[in-house]
C-alpha positions in Angstrom: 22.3 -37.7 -53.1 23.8 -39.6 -55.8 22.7 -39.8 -59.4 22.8 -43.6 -59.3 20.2 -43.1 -56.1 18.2 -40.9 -57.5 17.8 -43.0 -61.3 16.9 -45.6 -58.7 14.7 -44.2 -56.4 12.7 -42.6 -60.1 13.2 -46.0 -62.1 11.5 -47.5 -58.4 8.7 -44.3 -58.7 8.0 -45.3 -62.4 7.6 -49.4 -62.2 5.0 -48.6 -59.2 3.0 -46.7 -61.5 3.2 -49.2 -64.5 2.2 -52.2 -61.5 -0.6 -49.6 -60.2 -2.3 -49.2 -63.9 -2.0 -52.6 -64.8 -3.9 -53.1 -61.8 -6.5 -51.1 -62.7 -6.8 -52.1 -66.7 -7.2 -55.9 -65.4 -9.0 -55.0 -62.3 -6.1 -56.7 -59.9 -6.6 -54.9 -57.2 -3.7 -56.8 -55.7 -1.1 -55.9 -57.9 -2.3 -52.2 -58.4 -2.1 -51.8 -54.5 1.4 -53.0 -54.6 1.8 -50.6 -57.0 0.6 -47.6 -55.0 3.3 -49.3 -52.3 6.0 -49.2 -54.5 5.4 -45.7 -55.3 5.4 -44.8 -51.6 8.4 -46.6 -50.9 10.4 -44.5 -53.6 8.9 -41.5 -52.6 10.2 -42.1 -48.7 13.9 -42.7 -50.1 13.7 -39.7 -52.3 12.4 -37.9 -49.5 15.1 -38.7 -47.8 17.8 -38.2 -49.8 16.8 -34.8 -50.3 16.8 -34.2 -46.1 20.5 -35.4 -46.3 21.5 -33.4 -49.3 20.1 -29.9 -47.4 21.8 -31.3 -44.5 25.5 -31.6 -46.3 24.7 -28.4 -47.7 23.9 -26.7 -44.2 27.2 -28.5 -43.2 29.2 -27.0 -46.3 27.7 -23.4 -45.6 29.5 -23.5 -42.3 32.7 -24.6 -43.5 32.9 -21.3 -46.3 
């Protein structure tokens, strides 16, 4: 996983929490449900990010 994807997948994490309490402060529940979706969505790509990171490292155990 990239550095880049991972500063996005976080920066993705982090504007999902800001959308989810702004939500709640103004009583939206609108925008703080699509705030709780954001954070979902970021936490599926990081999820799988890491699954293809242990695969490549699976891959380069084999080739030592």
């Amino acid at each position: 996983m990239g550095l880049g994807d991972k500063a996005d997948n976080k920066g993705e994490e982090l504007k999902g929490k800001a959308k989810e309490k702004t939500g709640q402060a103004t009583g939206n529940e609108s925008l703080e449900s699509e705030g709780k979706g954001d954070q979902s969505g970021a936490k599926v790509k990081q999820a799988g990010e890491k699954a293809k990171d242990a695969a490549k490292d699976v891959k380069d155990a084999f080739k030592g």
